[in-house]
N, C-alpha and C positions, 0 to 999 in steps of 0.2 A: 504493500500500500504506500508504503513511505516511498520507495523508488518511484511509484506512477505520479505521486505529487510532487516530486522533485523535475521527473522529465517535464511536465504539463509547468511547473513554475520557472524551469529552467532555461536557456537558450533554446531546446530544443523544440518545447510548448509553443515561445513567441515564433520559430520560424513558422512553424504546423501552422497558427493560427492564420499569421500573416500571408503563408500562400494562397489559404483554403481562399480566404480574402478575394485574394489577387485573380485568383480562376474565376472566380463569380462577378466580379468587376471585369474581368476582360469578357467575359459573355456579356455583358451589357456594354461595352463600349463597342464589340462588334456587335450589335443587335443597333445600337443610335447611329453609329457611321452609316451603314448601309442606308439610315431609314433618311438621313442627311443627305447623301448622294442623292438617292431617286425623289427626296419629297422636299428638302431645301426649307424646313421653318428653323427658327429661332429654335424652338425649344431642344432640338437633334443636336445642334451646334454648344450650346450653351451645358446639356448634359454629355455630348460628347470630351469636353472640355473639363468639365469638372471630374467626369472618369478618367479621362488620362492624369489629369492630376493626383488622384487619389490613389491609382494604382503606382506614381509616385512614391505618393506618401507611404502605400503601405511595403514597396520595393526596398525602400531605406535601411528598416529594422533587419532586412536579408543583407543588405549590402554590410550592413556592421556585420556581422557574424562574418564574412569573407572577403577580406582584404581591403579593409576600415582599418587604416592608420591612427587618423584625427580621435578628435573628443566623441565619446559614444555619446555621451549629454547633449552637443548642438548637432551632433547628425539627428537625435532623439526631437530637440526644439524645432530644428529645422523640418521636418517631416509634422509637426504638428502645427504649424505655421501653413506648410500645403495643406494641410488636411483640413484648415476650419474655412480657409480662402476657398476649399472646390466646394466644402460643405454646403456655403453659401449659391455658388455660381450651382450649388446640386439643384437644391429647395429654388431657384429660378426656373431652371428646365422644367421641373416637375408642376410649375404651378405655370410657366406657358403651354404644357402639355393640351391645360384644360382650358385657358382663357387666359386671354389677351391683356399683359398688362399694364398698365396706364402710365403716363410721364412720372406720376408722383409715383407710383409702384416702382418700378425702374430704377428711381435716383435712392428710396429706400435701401435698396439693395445693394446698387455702385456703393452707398455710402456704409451698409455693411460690412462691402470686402475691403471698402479702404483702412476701416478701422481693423480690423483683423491683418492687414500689410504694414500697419502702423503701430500699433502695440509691441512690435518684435523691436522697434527703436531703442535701443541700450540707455540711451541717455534720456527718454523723454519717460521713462520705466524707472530710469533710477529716483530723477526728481522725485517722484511717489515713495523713494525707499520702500520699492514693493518687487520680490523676481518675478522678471519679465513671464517665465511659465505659469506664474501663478494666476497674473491677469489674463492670462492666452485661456487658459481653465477655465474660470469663471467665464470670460467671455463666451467659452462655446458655449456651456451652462443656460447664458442669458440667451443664446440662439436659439437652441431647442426648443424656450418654451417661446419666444416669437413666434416661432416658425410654425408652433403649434396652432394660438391662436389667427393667423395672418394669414394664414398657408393649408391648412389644414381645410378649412371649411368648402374649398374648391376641388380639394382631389375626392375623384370619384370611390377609391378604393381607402377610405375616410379612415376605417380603422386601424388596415395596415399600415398607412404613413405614420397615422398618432403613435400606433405601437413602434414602428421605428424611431421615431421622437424620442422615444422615451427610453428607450434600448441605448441611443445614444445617449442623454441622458445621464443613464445610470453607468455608464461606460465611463464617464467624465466623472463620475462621484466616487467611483473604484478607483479611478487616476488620481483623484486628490485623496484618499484614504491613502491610499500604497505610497503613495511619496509624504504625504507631510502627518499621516496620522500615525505611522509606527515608524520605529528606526529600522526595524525588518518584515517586509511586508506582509501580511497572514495570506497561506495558501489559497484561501475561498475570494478572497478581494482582488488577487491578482487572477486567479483564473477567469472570473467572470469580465476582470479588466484587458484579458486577450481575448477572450473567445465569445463575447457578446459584439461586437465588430461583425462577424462569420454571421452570425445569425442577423443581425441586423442588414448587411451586405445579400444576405437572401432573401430577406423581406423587401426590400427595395428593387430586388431581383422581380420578386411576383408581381410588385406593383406593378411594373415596367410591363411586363408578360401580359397580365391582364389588359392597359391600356393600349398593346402593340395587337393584341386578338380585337379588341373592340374597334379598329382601324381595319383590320384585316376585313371583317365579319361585313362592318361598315362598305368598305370598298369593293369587297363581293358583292353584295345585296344591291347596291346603285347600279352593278356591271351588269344584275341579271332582272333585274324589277325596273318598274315605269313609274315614272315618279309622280305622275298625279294621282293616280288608282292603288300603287302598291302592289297591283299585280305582276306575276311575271313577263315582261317582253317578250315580242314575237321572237324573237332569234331563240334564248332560251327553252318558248314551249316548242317549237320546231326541233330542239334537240332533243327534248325529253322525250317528245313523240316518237322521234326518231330513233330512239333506243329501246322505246318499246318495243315495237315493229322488229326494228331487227332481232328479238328475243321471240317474233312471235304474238306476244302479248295480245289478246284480244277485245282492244280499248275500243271507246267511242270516242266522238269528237261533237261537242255541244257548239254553235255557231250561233251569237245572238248580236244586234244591232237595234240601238235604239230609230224607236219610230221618230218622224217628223225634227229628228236632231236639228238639221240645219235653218229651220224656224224657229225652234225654242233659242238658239242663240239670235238670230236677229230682232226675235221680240224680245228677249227678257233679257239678250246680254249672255256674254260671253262665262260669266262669274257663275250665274246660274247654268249654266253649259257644263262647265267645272264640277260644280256641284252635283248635278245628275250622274255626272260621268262615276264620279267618286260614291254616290251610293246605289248604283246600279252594279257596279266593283264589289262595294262591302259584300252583297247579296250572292253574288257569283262565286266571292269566296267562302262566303259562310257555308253554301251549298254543298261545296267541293272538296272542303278541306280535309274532310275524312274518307274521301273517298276516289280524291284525284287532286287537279290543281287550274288553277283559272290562271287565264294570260290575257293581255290586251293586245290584238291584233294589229290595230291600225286605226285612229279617229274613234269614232262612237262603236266598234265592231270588237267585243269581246269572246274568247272562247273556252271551254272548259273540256280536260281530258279526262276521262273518266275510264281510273286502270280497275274499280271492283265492279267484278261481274255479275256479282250478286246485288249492284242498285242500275235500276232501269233507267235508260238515256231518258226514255220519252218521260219516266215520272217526274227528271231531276230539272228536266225544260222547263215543265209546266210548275214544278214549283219556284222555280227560277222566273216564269213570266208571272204568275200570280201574286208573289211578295212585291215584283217590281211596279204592277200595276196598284198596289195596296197602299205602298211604302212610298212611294216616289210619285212625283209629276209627271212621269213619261210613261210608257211603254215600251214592250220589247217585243220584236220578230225573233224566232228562235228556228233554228236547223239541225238535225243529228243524224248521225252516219256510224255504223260500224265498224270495224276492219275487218273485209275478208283478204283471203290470199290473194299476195299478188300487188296490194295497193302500197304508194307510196307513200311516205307524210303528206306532200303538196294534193297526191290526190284524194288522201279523205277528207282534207281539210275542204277543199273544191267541191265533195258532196257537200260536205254541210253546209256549206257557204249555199249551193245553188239551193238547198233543202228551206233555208234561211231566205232568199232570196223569191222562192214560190211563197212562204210565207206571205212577204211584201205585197209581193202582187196580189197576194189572194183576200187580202183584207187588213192585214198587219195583227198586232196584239196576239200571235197562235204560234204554236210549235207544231213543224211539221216533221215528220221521217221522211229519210232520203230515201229506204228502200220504197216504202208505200208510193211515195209520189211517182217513181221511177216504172213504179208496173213489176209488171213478168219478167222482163227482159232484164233487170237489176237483181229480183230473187233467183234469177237461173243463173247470173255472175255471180251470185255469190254462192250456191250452191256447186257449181264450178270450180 
């Protein structure tokens, strides 16, 4: 027992902790460059910056242990001099991460890191008859909980930052215990004063993960959804189709288009145009959701693929045009089509559409079958 408290207090402890450190910080400073190169905001650049610094700062404590000549004291001050300067420039990235912030936020900050570049001044440290480490301490101290209140209330992943806060924190309270509360530090103040860094260095890790998925999730969704309705885009349902098919799958294809569209915008406006479009959408996807997936085609022209074959195209129309007529100002033509062998995505989609389009002519507000309307000649193709 006594040997594992000796390695964990001893040179050996600080290298372990300080790599573990260093790996998890260089994941995240390759994880911000990349996201800097392709996407160029402040926040990538400003946490990229304070990760190289800090992988710095925790590089030092390695550098003493191998071929560190000088004072192990200012290589020690000197690394915690970089570590409270990126500290700062960190808690900037992470709060432009989520929001933009203001001239007076900004100079805040500037005027944080000047004073944390300013404190290490020999002579404006001694005037105070105070060591210069001692104010460096308390200062990070007094960062943590700014950063707390100031900083905190913006990041999304709220409780893991506060707890990182506080991990620092307590990191800085073990530092000042182990240096100026015994003459020989106690094993439990110093362990937690190496190895709460590691753990806090992964929490900051998760944040970062979490915020870099919520971008990803984001950036996908806009690449495959339409942005007024929320439904999936034609390219998208064209693919999804298209994978059915090639598996075989034996889906349908719902084809609906509001009635009289292009008078509802010239009498009521474009806004109320919007509007329809958007809950004619809700309707489509509420229908579908468990049992397929809705897309917007093109203009007022929505569709729904319907992969369970245990719910009926024709029912899912007609429940689709009865909520639309109930719920909404408009109405809907609707068209549906099966897959048999042999058909392409463009051409089921082309029944429904013409399925949809006999609709029109034939009165509007109805859901029609493609095979029906098609006759003999469409149920021998598809018995075929």
């Amino acid at each position: 027992m006594n040997h594992t408290w000796n390695w964990i207090t001893g040179p050996e402890g600080r290298l372990f902790s300080s790599g573990l450190t260093l790996v998890i910080l260089a994941l995240l400073l390759a994880m911000t460059y990349r996201l800097l190169v392709t996407r160029r905001r402040k926040a990538y650049f400003s946490l990229s910056v304070s990760l190289g610094f800090l992988m710095g700062a925790y590089g030092l404590p390695i550098l003493a242990e191998y071929g560190w000549t000088g004072s192990r004291d200012e290589l020690d001050y000197t690394a915690q001099v970089i570590e409270t300067g990126a500290f700062v420039l960190l808690n900037l990235g992470l709060l432009q991460l989520y929001k933009a912030p203001g001239g007076r936020e900004r100079m805040r900050f500037y005027l944080l890191l000047t004073v944390a570049l300013v404190l290490p001044a020999r002579q404006w440290v001694h005037a105070y008859e105070l060591p210069a480490d001692v104010l460096l301490d308390l200062y990070r101290c007094l960062l943590a909980v700014y950063f707390f209140f100031s900083v905190g209330p913006f990041i999304r992943e709220n409780r893991k930052y506060k707890l990182f806060l506080g991990l620092f924190l307590l990191t800085e309270l073990m530092h000042l215990d182990n240096t100026y509360g015994h003459e020989v530090p106690k094993a439990l103040p110093l362990l937690l004063e190496r190895f709460l860094p590691v753990a806090g260095a992964f929490l900051l890790f998760l944040i970062f993960l979490n915020r870099l998925v919520e971008i990803l999730q984001s950036t996908y969704r806009s690449a495959i959804t339409d942005g007024l309705t929320g439904l999936y885009n034609r390219r998208h349902f064209l693919n999804v189709l298209a994978r059915y098919l090639k598996h075989g799958i034996p889906v349908s294809v719902v084809f609906s288009d509001i009635d009289n569209f292009k008078k509802l915008n010239d009498t009521k406006g474009h806004q109320t145009g919007d509007d329809m479009l958007a809950a004619v959408a809700r309707i489509l996807q509420e229908e579908s959701e468990e049992a397929g997936l809705a897309g917007r085609y093109g203009g007022e022209e929505m569709v729904v693929l319907l992969a369970d074959t245990s719910v009926d195209a024709g029912a899912l129309a007609e429940r689709i045009r009865s909520r639309v007529e109930e719920e909404t100002q408009v109405t809907v033509s609707l068209g549906y089509s099966t897959y048999s062998s042999g058909l392409t995505p463009e051409q089921l989609i082309k029944q429904a559409d013409a399925a949809m389009y006999h609709a029109k002519q034939s009165g509007k507000n109805q859901a029609v079958d493609y095979e029906a309307m098609a006759g003999p000649k469409a149920r021998q193709r598809k018995r075929g």
